[in-house]
PAPA-312420 format. One record per residue: z, y, x of N, C-alpha, C in turn. Coordinates in steps of 0.2 Angstrom, whole numbers, padded with zeros to 4 digits, always signed. Atoms other than C-alpha are relative to their C-alpha. Layout:
! residues N
ZYXZYXZYX;...
This chain:
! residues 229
+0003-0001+0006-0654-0677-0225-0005+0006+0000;+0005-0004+0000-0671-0666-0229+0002+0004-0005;-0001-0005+0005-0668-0651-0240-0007+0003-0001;+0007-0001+0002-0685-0648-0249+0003+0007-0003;-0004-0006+0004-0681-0626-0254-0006+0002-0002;+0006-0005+0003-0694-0615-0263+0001+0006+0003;+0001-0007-0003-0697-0595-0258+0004+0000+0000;-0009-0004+0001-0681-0590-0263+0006-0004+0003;-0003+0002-0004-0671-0604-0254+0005-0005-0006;-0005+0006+0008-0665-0614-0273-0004-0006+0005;+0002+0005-0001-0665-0632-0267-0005-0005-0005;+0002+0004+0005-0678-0642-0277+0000-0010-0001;-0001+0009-0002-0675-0661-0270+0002+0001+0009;-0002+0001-0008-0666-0669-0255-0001-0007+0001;+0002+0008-0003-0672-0685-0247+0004+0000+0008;-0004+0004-0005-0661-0696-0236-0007-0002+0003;+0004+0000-0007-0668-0696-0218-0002+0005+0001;+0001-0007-0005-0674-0685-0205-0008-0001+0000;+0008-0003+0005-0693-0686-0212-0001-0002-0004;+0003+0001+0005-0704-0685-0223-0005-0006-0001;+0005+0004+0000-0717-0696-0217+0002-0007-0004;-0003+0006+0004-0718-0712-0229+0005+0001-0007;-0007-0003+0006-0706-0704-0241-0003+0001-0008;+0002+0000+0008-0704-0708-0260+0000+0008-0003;+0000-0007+0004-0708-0691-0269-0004+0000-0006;+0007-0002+0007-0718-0696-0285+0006+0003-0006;-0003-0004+0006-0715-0687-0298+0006+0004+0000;-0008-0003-0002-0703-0674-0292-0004+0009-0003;+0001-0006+0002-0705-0654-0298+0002+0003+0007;-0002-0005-0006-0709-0645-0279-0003+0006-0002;+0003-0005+0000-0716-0631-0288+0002+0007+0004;+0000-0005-0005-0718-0614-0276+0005-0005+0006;-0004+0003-0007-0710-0627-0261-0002+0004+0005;+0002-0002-0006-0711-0621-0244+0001-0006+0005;+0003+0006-0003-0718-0635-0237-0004+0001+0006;+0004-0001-0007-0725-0627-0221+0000-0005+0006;+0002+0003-0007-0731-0636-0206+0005-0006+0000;-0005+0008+0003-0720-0654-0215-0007-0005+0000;+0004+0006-0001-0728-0671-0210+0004-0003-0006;-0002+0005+0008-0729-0680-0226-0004-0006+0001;+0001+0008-0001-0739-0695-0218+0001-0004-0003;+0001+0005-0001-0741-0708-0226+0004-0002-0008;-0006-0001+0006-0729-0700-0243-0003-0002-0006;+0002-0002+0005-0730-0703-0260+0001+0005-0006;+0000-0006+0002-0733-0688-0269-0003+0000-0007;+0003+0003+0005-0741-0696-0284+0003+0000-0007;+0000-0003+0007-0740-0686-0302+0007+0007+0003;-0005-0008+0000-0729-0671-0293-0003+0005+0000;+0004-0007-0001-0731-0654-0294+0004+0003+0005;+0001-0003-0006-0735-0645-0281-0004+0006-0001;+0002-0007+0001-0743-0629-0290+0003+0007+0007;-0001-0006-0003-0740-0613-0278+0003-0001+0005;-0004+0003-0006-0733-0623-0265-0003+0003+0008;+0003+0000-0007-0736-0617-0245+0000-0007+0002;+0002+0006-0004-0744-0632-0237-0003+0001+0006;+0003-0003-0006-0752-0624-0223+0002-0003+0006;+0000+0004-0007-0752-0633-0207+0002-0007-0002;-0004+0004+0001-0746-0648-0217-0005-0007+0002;+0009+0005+0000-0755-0667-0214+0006-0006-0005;-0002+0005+0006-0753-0678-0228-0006-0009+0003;+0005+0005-0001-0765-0691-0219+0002-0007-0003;-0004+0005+0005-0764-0707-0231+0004-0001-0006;-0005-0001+0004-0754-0699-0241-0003-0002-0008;+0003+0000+0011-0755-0703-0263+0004+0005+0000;+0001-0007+0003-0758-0688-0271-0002-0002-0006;+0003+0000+0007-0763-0696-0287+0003+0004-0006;-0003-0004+0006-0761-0685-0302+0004+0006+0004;-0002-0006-0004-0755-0673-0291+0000+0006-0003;+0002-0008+0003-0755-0653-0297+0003+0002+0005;-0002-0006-0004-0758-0642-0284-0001+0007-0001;+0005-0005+0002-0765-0629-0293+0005+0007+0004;-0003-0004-0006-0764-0613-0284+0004-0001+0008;-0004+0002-0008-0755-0621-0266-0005+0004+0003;+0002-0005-0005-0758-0612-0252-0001-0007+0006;+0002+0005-0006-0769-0624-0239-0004+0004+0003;+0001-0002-0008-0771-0619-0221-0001-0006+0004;+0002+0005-0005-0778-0632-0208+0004-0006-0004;-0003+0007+0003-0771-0645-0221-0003-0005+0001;+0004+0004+0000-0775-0661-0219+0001-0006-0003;-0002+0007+0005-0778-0675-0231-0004-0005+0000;+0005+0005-0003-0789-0686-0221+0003-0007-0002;-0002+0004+0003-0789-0702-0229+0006-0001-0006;-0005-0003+0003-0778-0696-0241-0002-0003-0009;+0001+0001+0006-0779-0703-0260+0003+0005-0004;-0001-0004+0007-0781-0689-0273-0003+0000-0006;+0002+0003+0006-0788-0698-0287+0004+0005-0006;-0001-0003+0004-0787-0685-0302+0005+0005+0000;-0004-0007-0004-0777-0671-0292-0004+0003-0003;+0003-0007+0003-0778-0653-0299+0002+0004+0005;+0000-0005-0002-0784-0642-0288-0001+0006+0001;+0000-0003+0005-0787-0629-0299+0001+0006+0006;-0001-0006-0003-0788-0611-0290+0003+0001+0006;+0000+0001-0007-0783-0618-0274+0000+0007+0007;+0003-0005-0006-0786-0606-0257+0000-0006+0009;-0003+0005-0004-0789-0620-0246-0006+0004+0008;+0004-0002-0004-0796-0614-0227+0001-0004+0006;+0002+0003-0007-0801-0624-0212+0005-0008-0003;-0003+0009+0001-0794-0641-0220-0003-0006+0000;+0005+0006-0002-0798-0659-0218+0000-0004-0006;+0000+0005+0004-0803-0671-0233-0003-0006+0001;+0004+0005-0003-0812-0683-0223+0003-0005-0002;-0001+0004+0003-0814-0698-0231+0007-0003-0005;-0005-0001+0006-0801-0694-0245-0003-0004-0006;+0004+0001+0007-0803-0700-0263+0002+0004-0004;+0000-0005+0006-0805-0686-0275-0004+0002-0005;+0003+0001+0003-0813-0694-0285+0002+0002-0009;-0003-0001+0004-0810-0686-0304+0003+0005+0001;-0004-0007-0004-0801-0671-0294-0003+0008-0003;+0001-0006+0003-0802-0653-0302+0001+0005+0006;+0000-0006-0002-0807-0638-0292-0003+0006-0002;+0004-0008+0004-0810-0625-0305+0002+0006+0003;-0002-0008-0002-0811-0608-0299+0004-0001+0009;-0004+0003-0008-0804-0615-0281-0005+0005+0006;+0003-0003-0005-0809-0605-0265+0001-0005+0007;-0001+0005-0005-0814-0617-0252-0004+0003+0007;+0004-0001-0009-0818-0611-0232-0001-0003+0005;+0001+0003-0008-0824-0619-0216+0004-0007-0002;-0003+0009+0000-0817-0638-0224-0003-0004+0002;+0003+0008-0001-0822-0655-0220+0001-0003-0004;-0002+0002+0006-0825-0664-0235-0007-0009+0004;+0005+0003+0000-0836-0679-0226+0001-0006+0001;-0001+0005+0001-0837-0696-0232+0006+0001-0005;-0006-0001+0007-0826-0691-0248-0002-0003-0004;+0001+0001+0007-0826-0699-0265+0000+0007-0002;+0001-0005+0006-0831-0685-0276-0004+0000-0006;+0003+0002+0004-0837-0696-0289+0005+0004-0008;-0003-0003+0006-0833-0686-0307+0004+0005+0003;-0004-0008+0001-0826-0672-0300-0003+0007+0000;+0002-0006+0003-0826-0655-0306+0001+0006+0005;-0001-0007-0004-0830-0639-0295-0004+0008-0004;-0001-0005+0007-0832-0627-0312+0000+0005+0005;-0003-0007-0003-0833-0609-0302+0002-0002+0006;-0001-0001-0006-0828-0615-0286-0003+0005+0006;+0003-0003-0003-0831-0604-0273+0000-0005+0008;-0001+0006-0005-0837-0616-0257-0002+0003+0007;+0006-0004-0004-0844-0608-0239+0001-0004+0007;+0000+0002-0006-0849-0615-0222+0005-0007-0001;-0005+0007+0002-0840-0633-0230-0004-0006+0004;+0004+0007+0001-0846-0651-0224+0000-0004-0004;+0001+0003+0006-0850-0661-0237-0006-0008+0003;+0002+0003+0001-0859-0674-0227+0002-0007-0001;-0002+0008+0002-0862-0692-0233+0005-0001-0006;-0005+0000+0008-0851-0687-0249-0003-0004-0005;+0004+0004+0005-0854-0696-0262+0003+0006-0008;-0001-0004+0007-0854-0683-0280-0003-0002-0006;+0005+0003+0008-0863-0694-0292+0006+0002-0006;-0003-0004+0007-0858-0686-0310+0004+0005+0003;-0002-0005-0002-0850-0672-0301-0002+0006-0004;+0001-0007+0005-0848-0656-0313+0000+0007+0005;+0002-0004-0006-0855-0642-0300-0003+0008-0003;+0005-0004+0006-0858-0631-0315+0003+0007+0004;-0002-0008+0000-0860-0611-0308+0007-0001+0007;-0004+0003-0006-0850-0618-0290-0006+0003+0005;+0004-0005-0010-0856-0607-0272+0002-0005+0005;+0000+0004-0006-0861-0618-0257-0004+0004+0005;+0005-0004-0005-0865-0605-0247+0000-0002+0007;+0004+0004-0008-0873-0611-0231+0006-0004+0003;-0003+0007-0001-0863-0627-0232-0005-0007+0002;+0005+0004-0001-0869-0644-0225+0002-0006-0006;-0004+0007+0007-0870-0657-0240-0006-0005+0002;+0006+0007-0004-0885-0671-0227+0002-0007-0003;+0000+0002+0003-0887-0684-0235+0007-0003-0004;-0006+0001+0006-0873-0683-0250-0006-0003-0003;+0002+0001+0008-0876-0692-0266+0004+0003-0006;-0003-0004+0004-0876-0681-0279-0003-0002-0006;+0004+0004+0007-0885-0694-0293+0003+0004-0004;-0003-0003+0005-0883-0685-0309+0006+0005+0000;-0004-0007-0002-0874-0672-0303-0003+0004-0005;+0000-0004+0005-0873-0657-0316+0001+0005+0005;+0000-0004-0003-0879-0642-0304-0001+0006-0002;+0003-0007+0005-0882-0629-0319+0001+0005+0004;-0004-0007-0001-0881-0610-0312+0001-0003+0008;-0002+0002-0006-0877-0618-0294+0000+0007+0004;+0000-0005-0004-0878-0607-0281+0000-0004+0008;+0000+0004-0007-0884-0617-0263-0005+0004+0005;+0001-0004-0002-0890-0603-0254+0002+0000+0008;-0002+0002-0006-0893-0607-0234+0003-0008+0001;-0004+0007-0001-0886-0624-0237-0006-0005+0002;+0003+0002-0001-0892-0638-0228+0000-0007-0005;+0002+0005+0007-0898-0652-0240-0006-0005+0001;+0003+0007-0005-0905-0664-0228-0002-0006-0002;-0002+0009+0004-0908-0681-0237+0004-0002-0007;-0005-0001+0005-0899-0677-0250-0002-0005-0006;+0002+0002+0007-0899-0689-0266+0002+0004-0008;+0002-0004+0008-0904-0679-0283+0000-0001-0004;+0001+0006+0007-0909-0691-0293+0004+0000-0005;-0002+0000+0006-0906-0688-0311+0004+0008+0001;-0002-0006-0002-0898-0671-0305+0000+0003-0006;+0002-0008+0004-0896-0656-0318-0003+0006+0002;+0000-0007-0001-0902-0641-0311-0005+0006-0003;+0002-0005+0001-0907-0629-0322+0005+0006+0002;-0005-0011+0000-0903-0609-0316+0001-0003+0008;-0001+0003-0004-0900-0620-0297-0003+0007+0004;+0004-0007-0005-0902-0606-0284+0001-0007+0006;-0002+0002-0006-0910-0616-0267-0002+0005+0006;+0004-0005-0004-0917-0600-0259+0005-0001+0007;-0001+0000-0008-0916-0603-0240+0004-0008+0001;-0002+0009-0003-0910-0623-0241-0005-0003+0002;+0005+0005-0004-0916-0635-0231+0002-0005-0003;+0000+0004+0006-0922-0648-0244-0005-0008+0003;+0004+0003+0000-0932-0658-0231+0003-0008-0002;-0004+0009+0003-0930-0679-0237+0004+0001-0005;-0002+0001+0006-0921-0673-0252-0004-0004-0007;+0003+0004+0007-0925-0685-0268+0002+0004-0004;-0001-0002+0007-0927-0678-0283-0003-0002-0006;+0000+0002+0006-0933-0690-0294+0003+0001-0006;-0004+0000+0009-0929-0688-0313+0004+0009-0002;-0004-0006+0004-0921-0672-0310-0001+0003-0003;+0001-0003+0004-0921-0659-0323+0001+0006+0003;-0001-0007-0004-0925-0640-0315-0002+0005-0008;+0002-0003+0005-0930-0634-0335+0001-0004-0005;-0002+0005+0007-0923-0641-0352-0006-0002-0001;+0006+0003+0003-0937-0653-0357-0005-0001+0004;+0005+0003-0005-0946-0656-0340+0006-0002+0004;-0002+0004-0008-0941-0667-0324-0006+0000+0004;+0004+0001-0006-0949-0672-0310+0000-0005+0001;+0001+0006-0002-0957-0688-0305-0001+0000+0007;+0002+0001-0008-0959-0685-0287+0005+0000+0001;-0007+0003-0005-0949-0692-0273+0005+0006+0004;-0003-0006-0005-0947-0679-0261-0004+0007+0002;+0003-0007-0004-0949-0661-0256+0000+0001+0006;+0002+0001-0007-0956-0665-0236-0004+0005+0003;+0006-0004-0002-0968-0651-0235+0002+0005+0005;-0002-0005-0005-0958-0638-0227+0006-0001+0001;-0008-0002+0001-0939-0632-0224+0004-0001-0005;-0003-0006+0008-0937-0624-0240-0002-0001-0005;+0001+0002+0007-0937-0628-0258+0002+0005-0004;-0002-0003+0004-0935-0613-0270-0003+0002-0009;+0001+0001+0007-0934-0611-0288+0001+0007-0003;
């Protein structure tokens, strides 16, 4: 038997057998769990709270996460490589050197979230929200963020090459260094959009909005590195 403890050593759930991996855990309260360096491969974790949980070193690969609430966990080299987190709350997060390589987090909240040196490449990031996130040195390539809410959210000298960010809502952004290689635009928000020093060669920016009341009918900015507004 697995004894699931929190900081203090209160038992929060016990699971028959010697792992975790594969293990039914929906809908269980592991709030503040110490879930360090625990393979949860392949578990489901789908509508539990996991708020303030250490997950650090943990790998959730294929794991369901749906509806999940992680707000505030502590992620260390996590990994939730193909991992389903369809409308998980990430919410304040502190996630560093993690994997979300080809995840789905898609509808996923990471308001106010601090994300460093991740892998985010080939995710669903369709409808999610990164409100104030703080992002740096991330990959983001091949992601896909169509309607993605990116309002006042830092990509500092992260790679987002060929993402789809169609209709993405960039207001206030901040992508400063970021490489933005191919990127698709189209229909984009970005009023207030800092791109001072990105690399914007091949980016579409059809339709997008850079001023309430003007867009832009051009395809791409090819001319040089750098696209700044």
């Amino acid at each position: 038997m697995i004894e699931i403890r929190d900081f203090n050593g209160n038992v929060l759930h016990r699971h028959d057998g010697n792992t975790l991996r594969n293990a039914n855990l929906r809908n269980l309260n592991l709030r503040d769990a110490n879930l360090h360096e625990t393979d949860l491969t392949g578990a489901d974790l789908s509508g539990t709270d996991l708020s303030g949980a250490d997950l650090a070193f943990c790998r959730f690969e294929y794991a369901n996460l749906e509806n999940a609430y992680l707000y505030k966990a502590d992620l260390y080299v996590t990994d939730f490589t193909n991992a389903n987190l369809r409308n998980a709350n990430l919410s304040r997060v502190r996630a560093e050197e993690c994997h979300f390589d080809n995840a789905n987090l898609s509808r996923a909240f990471f308001v106010d979230a601090f994300v460093d040196r991740c892998s985010l490449r080939r995710t669903n990031l369709i409808h999610s929200v990164f409100h104030r996130a703080k992002m740096s040195h991330c990959r983001f390539n091949e992601t896909n963020m169509l309607h993605a809410n990116l309002r006042n959210a830092e990509f500092l000298y992260c790679s987002l090459e060929s993402a789809c960010m169609e209709h993405a809502n960039l207001e206030g952004a901040d992508l400063t260094g970021t490489n933005m290689r191919d990127v698709n635009l189209c229909d984009a928000y970005l009023r207030l959009t800092n791109f001072r020093g990105a690399v914007t060669v091949g980016a579409v920016f059809n339709g997008a909005v850079f001023v309430d009341g003007w867009s832009t009918t051009r395809n791409t900015y090819d001319e040089g590195n750098t696209y700044e507004i």
